[in-house]
GUPA-278133 format. One record per residue (C-alpha): x, y, z; residue in three letters. Coordinates in steps of 0.02 Angstrom, whole numbers, plus 50000, padded with zeros to 5 digits. Example, Ala and Ser with C-alpha at 12.3 -4.5 7.8 and 13.67 -1.06 7.14 Angstrom:
2
506154977550390Ala;506844994750357Ser;
//
This chain:
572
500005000050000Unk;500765017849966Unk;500465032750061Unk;500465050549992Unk;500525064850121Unk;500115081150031Unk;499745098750094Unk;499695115349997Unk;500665127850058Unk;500435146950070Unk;502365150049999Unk;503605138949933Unk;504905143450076Unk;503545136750211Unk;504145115850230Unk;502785105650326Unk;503255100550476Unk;501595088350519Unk;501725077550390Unk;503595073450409Unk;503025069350587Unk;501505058950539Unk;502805049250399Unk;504075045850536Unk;502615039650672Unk;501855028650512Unk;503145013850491Unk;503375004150320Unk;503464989650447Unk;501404993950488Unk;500625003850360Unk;501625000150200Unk;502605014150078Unk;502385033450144Unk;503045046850027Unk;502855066750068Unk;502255077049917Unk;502285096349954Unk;501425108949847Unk;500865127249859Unk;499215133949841Unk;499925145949670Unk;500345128449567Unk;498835126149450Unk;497855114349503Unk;498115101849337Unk;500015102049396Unk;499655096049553Unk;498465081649500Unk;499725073549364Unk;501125073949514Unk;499705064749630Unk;498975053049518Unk;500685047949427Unk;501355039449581Unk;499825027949583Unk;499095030649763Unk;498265020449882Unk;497735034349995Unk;498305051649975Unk;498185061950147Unk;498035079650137Unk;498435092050294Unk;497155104050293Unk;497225122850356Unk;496435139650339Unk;497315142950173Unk;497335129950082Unk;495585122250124Unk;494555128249955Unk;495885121949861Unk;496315105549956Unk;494235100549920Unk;494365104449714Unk;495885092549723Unk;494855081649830Unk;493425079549715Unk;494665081049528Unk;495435065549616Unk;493565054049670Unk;493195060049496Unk;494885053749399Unk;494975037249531Unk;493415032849627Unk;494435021449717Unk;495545030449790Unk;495655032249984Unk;495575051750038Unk;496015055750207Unk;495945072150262Unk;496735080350429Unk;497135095750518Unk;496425112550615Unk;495505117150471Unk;494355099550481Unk;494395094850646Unk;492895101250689Unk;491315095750531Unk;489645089950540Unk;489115080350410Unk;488795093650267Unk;490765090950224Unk;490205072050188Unk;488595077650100Unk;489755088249990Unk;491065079449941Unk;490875060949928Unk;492815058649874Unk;493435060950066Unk;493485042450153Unk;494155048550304Unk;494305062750424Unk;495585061850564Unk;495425075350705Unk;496735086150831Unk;498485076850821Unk;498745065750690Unk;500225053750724Unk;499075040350822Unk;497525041750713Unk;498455041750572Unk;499445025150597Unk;498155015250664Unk;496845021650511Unk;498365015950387Unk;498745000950478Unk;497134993150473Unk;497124999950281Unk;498574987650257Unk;498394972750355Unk;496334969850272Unk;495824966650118Unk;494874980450023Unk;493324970050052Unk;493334971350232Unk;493214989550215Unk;491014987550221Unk;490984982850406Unk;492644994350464Unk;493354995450654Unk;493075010950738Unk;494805021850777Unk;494645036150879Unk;494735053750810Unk;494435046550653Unk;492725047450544Unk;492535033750419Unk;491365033850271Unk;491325014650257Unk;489925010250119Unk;488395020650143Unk;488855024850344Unk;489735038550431Unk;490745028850589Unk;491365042350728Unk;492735033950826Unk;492295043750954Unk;493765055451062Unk;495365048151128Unk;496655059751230Unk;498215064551128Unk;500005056451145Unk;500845059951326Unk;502385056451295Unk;502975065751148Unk;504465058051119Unk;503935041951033Unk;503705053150874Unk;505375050050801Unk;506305067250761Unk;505555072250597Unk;507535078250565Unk;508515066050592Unk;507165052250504Unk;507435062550339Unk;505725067050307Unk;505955086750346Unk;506505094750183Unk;507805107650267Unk;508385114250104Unk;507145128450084Unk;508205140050228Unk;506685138350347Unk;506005125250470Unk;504435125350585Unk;504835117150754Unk;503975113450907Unk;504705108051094Unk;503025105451153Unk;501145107151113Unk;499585113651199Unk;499425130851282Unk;499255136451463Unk;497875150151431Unk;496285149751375Unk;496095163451249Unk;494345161051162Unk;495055166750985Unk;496215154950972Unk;496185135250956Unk;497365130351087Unk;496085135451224Unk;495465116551183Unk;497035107551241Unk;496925112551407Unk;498795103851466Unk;500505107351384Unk;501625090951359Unk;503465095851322Unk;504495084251214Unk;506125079251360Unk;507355090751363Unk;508365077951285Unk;507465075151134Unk;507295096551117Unk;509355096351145Unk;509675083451016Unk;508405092050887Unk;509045108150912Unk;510885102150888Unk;510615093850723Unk;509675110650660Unk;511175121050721Unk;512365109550643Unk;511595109650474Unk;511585129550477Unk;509715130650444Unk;509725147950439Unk;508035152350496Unk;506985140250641Unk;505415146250686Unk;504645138550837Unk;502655133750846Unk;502415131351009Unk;500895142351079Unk;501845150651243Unk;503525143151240Unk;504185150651401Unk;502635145351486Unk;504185135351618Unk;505425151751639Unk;506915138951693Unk;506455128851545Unk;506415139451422Unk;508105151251510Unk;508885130951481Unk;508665129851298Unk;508865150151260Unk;510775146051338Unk;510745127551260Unk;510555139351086Unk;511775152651133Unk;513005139251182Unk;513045130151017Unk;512295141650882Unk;513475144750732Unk;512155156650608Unk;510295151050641Unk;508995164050662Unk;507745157550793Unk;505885164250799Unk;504815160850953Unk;503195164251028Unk;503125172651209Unk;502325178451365Unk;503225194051386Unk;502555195051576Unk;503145178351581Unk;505085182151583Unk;505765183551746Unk;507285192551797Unk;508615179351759Unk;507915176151596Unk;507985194551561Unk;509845197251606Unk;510295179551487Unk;509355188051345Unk;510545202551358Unk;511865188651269Unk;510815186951122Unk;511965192250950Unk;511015202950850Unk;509835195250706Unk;509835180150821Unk;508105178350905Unk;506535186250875Unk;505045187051006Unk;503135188050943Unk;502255194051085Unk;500315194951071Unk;499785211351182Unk;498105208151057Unk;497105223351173Unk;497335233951299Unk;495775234851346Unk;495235228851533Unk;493355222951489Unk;494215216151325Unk;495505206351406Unk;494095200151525Unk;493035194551367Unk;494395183751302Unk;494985178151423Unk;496715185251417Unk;497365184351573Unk;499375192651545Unk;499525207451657Unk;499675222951536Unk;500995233251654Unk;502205217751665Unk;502025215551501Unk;502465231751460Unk;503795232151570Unk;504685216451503Unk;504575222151330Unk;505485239951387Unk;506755230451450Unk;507055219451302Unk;506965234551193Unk;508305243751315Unk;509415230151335Unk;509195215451235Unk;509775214951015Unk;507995205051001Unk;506675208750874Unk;505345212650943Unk;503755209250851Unk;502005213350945Unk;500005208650893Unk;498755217350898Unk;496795211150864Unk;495525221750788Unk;493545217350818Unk;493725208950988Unk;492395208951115Unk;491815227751176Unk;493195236851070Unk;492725250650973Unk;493585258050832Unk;494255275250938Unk;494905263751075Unk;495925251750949Unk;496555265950896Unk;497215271051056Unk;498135253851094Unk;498835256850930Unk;499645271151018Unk;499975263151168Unk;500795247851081Unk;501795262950962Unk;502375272551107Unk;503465255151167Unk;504375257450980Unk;504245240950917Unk;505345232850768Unk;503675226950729Unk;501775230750763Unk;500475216950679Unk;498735220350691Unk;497475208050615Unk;495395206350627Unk;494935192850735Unk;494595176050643Unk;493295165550695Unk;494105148550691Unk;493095132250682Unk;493215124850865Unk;493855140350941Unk;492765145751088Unk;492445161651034Unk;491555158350859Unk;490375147050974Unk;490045164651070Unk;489975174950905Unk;487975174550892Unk;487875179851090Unk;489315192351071Unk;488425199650911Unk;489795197450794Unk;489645193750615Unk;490995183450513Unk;491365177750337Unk;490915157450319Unk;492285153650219Unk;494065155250272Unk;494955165050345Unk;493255167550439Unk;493655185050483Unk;492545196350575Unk;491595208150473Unk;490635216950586Unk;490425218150771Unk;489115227950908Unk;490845240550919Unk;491305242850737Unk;490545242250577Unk;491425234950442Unk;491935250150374Unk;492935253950543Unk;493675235550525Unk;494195240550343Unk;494885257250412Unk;496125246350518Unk;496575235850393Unk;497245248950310Unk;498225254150446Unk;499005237550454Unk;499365237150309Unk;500345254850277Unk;501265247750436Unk;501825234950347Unk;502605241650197Unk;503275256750297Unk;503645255150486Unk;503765234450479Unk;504845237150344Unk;506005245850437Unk;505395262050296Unk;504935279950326Unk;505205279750526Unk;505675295650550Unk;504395304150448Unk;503025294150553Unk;503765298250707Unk;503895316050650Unk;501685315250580Unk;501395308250728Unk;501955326850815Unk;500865335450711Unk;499285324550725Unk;499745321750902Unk;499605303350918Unk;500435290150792Unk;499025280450760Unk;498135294750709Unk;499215300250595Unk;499335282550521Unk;497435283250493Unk;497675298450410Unk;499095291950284Unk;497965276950263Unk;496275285150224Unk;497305294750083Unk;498005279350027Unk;496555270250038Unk;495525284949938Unk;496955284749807Unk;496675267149773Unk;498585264949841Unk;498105249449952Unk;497355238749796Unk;499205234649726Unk;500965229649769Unk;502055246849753Unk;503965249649729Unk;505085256849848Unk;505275272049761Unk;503465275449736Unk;503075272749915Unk;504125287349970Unk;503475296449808Unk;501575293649880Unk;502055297050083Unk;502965315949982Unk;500985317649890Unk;500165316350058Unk;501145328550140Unk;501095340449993Unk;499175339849988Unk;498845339750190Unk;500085353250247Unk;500445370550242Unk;502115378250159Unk;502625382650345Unk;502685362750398Unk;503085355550218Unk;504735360450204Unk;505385352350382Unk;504125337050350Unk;504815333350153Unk;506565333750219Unk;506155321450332Unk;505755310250209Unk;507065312550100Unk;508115307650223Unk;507205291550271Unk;507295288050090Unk;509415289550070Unk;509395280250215Unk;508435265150156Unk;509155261549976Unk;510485267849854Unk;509685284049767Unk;510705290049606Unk;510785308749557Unk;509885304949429Unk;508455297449496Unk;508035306249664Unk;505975310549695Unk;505435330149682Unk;505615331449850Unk;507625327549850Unk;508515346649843Unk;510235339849755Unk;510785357849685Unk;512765360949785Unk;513585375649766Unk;515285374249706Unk;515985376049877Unk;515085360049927Unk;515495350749783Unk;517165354349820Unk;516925347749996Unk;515905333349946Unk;517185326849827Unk;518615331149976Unk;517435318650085Unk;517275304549958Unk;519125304549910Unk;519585303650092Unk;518225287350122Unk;518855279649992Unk;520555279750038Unk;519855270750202Unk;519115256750134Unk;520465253749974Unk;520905236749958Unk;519255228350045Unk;518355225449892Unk;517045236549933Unk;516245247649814Unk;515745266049848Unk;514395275749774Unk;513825292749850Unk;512205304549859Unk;512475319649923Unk;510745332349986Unk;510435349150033Unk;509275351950210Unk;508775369150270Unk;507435363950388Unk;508115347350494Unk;508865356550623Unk;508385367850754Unk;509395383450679Unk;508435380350510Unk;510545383550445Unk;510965374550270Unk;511765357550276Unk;512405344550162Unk;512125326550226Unk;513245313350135Unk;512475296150101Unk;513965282850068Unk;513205267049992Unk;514575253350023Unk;514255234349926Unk;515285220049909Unk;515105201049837Unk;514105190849982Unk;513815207350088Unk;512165216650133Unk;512395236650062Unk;512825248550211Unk;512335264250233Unk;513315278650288Unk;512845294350338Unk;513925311250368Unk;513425329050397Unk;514975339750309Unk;515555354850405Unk;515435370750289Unk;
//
């Protein structure tokens, strides 16, 4: 019997890591041949049907999720349709929690397998390949599996998940994890200690931790192999402070280039973890911490129970003294938030400066506790994924749209690391930042801006529009030098191709002294391999004394090496 475990994936870069799990769990020894068979969700779906059908299946298993679910069921029902005998087995968040529509609708699936897989999984495929296809019309019941055997739907019933964790075998060291893409998903334990109604986790109400030396072994064959980028899944990972200060100094100890990605409690970090993080090389290890409101009554609602001052605290201290990237959540369209007051924990979350401030709209995730509540709480979602609210008693859709848009100018400018200064500077003049960012984003948004990928370039061309249409001569001047500067600093500009904005014209006293400035840097660097290319700019308004100044941009490259950026103020 062969096995084909399939999933679509959002982007190529993103390798499974539950069905290398599920293929290591599933033996050839007791359910016959398993092969893993990635895709993405952009191959058409033709492509991925030849790739299926040509290795001549048994049972293809596909691991469902919010993105790839409308596209996982065409493939479903292509494939009944091409081979009517062909065992489907679907799995995953995404189908863990049907009724029997999903039966009704698509007679192709032969069987649904619910929470954790590994278990379910083998024992489905075992008894698969120890019967005969005939026995198939009377079928043994497995729990958390559903069974379409003949004309009957069998529930297996519930079943608690694995305790001990480490009878998976390492999905690493087995072979199955492709760890050629430069990123791996990784977990060191599963479940969550809180109960927050939006999210899925609340169900599994105990966390089981793989042994610490299972995590140490893992961890050292990732490190070894240089994956450069390891993102960890689990829900709260310091949810144990000494366990989690164990493997942050297991990672400093024997790290040689990876880039680790975790999701924590912020309030959780106690002083000794604190004072280790303080070791952390930059572009090392990067936190997501979900603040998600700061509302009390909100907090109350979903039962998010992290107290907001420690939190804050923690993060202040991280910022201060840590070289961690610090990425924070927000969630628009919870319980008793209003539009005005998300915009005020935009401002709270803003005034921490962040490397990185998400903000989503709640989704209302099959299972989750919260989409059970939705017709009490009053809140309206889409049916189909990503089952986003769309409107709420606090906020409209139209205010839920308005937000959007706010996340996403965030995201090409300040989560880009793009046009800082010249939000930091609108948020002066508007007198909070996330009004200001509403502002930017109702122009974009009117503009049609938000409909379309943009350049760089244009970007900074469309922030210069804004400010030429909503201020006066008196606070253009300051506020387009601003951004100019922003600009130099965040790619090579040539003379030739600097925005209206840029003033560029030197007299011949500062060309003199620019070309002084750039003979004397390039004597400093002769011999490195570098190359040097300049820009050289004209403010009158950046500083206090409104005096004249020429700011010198150096942009340094070399083969293998990120461009720097240099910056110099020339004395005239």
């Amino acid at each position: 019997m062969k096995t084909i475990l399939t999933t679509l994936h959002s982007k190529y870069i993103h390798p499974s890591l539950a069905l290398p799990y599920l293929a290591a769990y599933c033996t050839p020894q007791e359910c016959g041949t398993i092969i893993i068979s990635e895709f993405t969700i952009h191959e058409p779906r033709e492509n991925i049907l030849a790739v299926l059908i040509d290795e001549n299946p048994d049972v293809i298993a596909f691991s469902v999720y919010i993105w790839n679910r409308s596209a996982t069921m065409e493939l479903v029902d292509a494939l009944h349709t091409i081979n009517p005998q062909l065992r489907i087995v679907l799995g995953g968040p995404e189908v863990s929690f049907e009724d029997a529509t999903i039966w009704q609708q698509h007679c192709g699936i032969t069987a649904i397998v619910r929470g954790e897989g590994e278990q379910p999984l083998q024992e489905l495929l075992h008894q698969w390949y120890t019967s005969s296809r005939e026995d198939d019309t009377t079928g043994t019941a497995i729990a958390r599996v559903t069974q379409r055997v003949g004309d009957n739907i069998i529930d297996g019933g519930d079943s608690e998940p694995l305790e001990n964790l480490d009878i998976i075998p390492s999905p690493f060291q087995s072979g199955f994890m492709d760890c050629q893409r430069g990123f791996v998903y990784y977990e060191t334990s599963r479940g969550c200690p809180y109960r927050c109604v939006f999210c899925m986790s609340a169900l599994d109400v105990r966390v089981r931790s793989f042994s610490m030396a299972r995590i140490e072994q893992d961890l050292l064959w990732l490190m070894q192999h240089d994956i450069p980028k390891i993102k960890l899944v689990d829900r709260t990972f310091n949810y144990d402070a000494a366990r989690a200060r164990h493997i942050f100094s297991f990672i400093l100890q024997h790290n040689r280039c990876s880039h680790f990605h975790f999701e924590i409690g912020a309030h959780l970090l106690d002083d000794a973890t604190l004072k280790l993080l303080r070791q952390v090389p930059e572009d090392t290890f990067q936190f997501e911490i979900g603040v998600q409101s700061i509302l009390p009554q909100t907090l109350k609602l979903i039962k998010r129970t992290a107290p907001l001052q420690l939190l804050e605290h923690n993060v202040r201290q991280l910022l201060q003294h840590s070289n961690i990237h610090l990425h924070l959540d927000l969630i628009a369209g919870l319980p008793g938030e209003n539009f005005t007051q998300m915009l005020r924990g935009i401002d709270h979350i803003m005034a921490l400066q962040p490397d990185h401030l998400q903000i989503e709209t709640v989704k209302l995730l099959p299972g989750a506790p919260l989409r059970r509540q939705a017709a009490t709480l009053g809140i309206f979602f889409d049916p189909n994924p990503p089952y986003q609210a769309l409107r709420t008693p606090e906020m409209s859709f139209t205010d839920l749209e308005r937000v959007r848009s706010i996340s996403r100018l965030l995201d090409i400018t300040w989560n880009n690391n793009r046009a800082r200064n010249i939000l930091t500077e609108l948020a002066k003049h508007y007198g909070s930042s996330a009004t200001a960012i509403a502002a930017l984003a109702e122009f974009w948004q009117r503009t049609g801006l938000l409909r379309f990928p943009l350049a760089q370039k244009e970007i900074f061309e469309q922030l210069g529009h804004f400010i030429q249409q909503s201020f006066s001569p008196a606070d253009r001047g300051r506020l387009l030098e601003v951004l100019a500067r922003d600009f130099a600093l965040t790619e090579r500009i040539t003379m030739n191709n600097t925005p209206s904005f840029f003033n560029t014209e030197l007299s011949a006293t500062e060309q003199l002294a620019v070309k002084a400035q750039c003979k004397q840097r390039l004597e400093q660097i002769k011999g490195q391999g570098i190359k040097l290319q300049h820009l050289a700019v004209c403010f009158e308004h950046l500083n206090a004394s409104a005096k004249r100044q020429i700011h010198l941009f150096y942009y340094l490259t070399a083969t293998g090496r990120k461009m720097e950026i240099e910056e110099q103020v020339l004395a005239l």
